[in-house]
C-alpha positions, 0 to 999 in steps of 0.5 A: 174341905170344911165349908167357910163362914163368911162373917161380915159387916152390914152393907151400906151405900155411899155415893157415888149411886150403885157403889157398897163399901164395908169391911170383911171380917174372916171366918174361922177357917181350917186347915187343908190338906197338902196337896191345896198349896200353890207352887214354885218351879225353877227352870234351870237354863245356867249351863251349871247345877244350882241350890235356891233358898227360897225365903218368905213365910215358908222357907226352904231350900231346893236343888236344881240340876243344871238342865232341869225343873224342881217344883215345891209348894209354897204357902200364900205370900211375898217371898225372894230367891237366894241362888248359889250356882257351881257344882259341888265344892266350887267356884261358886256365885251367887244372886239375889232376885226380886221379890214375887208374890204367891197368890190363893184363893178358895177357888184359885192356887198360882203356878210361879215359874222361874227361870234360872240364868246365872246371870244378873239382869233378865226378865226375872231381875236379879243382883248379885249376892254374896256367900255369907248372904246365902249361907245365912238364908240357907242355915235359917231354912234349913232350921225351918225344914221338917227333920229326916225323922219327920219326913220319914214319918209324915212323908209316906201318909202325905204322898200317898194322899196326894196319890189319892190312894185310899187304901194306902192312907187308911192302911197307915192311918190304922197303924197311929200314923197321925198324918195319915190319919189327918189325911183321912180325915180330909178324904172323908170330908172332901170326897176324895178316894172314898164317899164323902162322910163328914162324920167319919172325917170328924172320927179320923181328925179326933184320932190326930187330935188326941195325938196333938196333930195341929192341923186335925185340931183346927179342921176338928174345932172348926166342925164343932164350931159349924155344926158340920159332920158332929153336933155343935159344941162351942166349948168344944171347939175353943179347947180345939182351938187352944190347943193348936194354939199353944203349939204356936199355930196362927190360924188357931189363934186367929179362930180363938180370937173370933170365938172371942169376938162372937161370943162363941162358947164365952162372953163377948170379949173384943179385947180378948179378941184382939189379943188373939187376933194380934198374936196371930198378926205378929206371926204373919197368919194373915187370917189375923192380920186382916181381922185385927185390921178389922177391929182397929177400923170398927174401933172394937177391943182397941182404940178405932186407928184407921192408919193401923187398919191399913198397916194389918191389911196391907201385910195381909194384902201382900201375902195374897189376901182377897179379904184384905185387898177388899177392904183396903180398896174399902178405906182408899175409896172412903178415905178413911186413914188415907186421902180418897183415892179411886184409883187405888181404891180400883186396884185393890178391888181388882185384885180381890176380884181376881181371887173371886171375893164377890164384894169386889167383884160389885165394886170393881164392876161398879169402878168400870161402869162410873170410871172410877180411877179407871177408864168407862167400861159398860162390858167390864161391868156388866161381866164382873157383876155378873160373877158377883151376882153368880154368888149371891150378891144382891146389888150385883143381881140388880146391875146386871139387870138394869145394865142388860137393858141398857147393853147393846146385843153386840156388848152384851155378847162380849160381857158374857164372852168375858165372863165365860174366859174368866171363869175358864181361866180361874178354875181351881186345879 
């Protein structure tokens, strides 16, 4: 994976004492290989065969015999299920569950499993539904699902990378194919297979590129924005980025719109960034919508509105976004387009916490050790700190010191136990 910037604002104190507010702006970011997804696993238990539609920013249906798991990957997110239940040609009923959320981080991807009853109610609450609901949720992902021609085209490369069979991927690669030769461009630049090679990735990414792949386009425009594996060229990477972005890609607008705003291979422009940046939001990248959160709150390119700022990260926090979820815990603990609240502000400085956003970490540490919207915790504090520290985050540095001096042994020994735990738990897979 292509290495992440991380541009941000500078930090500034506010009382109370050791507590950092400031908001996060996203880097460009490339795409990643198919394997780096989250997934959904429906456990059938209904004593009949089932077809789920699962609807949300990546729709797709999948059939589930009675008795069995069907697992798919799924794209970061809020999403809901449609179930049909019966054999082929009927009877048949129909449910509608509740709405669930796919969470990623850099370090983090979430196994969602659902259990299949067939009957309303549950752990998993469900209500009952109707054919004509179903059949429109299951012709809208059909419509969305890659054509038989597609998958026989892509399918082989994408599986055999998975795999991580070299061999297999370069024989393919060598052949045209351009998923394949995405695919290599990703084994070179991660390692995986082969020797990592960052120049020999940008050569494969090139060969996709120059076949309109979007996916080679971004991680290609990505390197030429980085200096990484190729030597740095601005203009080259904003032609990378049009590209994908004219075939539709959010991630690609959401990059054109930080060359913009950075002044990267043309002059500062925050309007133009913000053209960008909006048009990625409104097709729900939340790359986008936090950045362009992002702006309405610094007032760039657009009239400062801190009510908006919330309106863009609360889509993008609901879609799993660590830098969202910061920088709402951000506005609720400054009170800024909302009354202060440190409760809120507590919780969304979790969630960031949970995907590893380090300046969340600070916080939240900094919410446990003062009882900011949440009981005192002098342990709790000291073990998000500590993570936040294990980044490189100056201030947590300097808690964890004044803090160790402070602990008892016995609290200390639990903090880094915790710590320990936490990490364990949080291993990327």
């Amino acid at each position: 994976m292509i290495k992440k910037l991380w541009w941000s604002l500078v930090p500034r104190r506010i009382s109370p004492g050791i507590f950092q507010s400031f908001l996060i702006l996203l880097p460009l970011l490339p795409l990643r290989a198919a394997e780096d997804q989250s997934s959904v696993s429906f456990d059938n238990k209904s004593g009949r065969p089932a077809v789920v539609v699962l609807v949300g920013p990546r729709r797709q249906t999948v059939a589930v015999p009675d008795g069995k798991t069907a697992q798919t990957t799924a794209a970061p997110g809020t999403y809901h299920i449609l179930v049909r239940y019966g054999p082929e040609g009927g009877p048949f009923t129909y449910t509608r569950g509740e709405s669930f959320t796919v969470e990623e981080s850099a370090t983090r991807y979430s196994t969602t499993t659902i259990t299949l009853h067939g009957v309303v109610g549950g752990n998993y609450k469900t209500a009952s539904s109707s054919s004509d609901e179903f059949e429109r949720g299951l012709a809208e992902a059909t419509a969305a699902e890659p054509s038989k021609e597609a998958r026989e085209k892509f399918g082989p490369a994408v599986e055999a990378f998975n795999r991580r069979d070299f061999p297999a991927v370069k024989a393919m690669a060598e052949r045209g194919n351009a998923e394949a030769q995405f695919c290599m461009g990703e084994m070179y630049s991660r390692g995986v297979g082969v020797t990592r090679d960052k120049a020999t990735a940008a050569k494969w990414w090139r060969k996709a590129s120059d076949q309109g792949h979007v996916g080679a386009q971004c991680n290609l425009g990505d390197m030429y924005h980085t200096g990484d594996g190729v030597t740095r060229d601005y203009a080259e990477a904003l032609r990378l980025f049009a590209g994908a972005s004219d075939k539709g890609d959010g991630k690609a607008m959401s990059n054109l719109g930080g060359m913009y705003r950075e002044g990267h291979g043309v002059p500062t422009d925050y309007k133009q960034a913000v053209n960008w940046y909006r048009k990625a939001a409104e097709l729900g990248t939340p790359e986008g919508q936090v950045n362009l959160g992002v702006m309405y709150a610094e007032g760039k390119g657009i009239e400062q509105d801190y009510k908006e700022a919330i309106n863009w990260y609360r889509k993008a926090a609901d879609q799993g976004d660590g830098r969202a979820q910061f920088n709402l815990g951000a506005l609720y603990s400054d009170g800024h387009g909302v009354e202060r609240d440190y409760t809120e502000a507590a919780k969304w400085f979790r969630k960031a916490a949970e995907q590893g956003v380090s300046q969340a970490q600070h916080n939240y540490g900094v919410c446990c050790y003062q009882g900011l919207g949440i009981p005192k915790d002098v342990v709790q504090a000291f073990m998000w700190f500590s993570l936040a520290a294990d980044q490189g985050h100056t201030g947590a540095k300097q808690n964890c010191s004044i803090l160790a001096g402070k602990m008892s042994p016995e609290d200390l020994s639990k903090a880094k136990a915790a710590k320990s735990e936490w990490m364990a738990s949080h291993d990327k897979k």
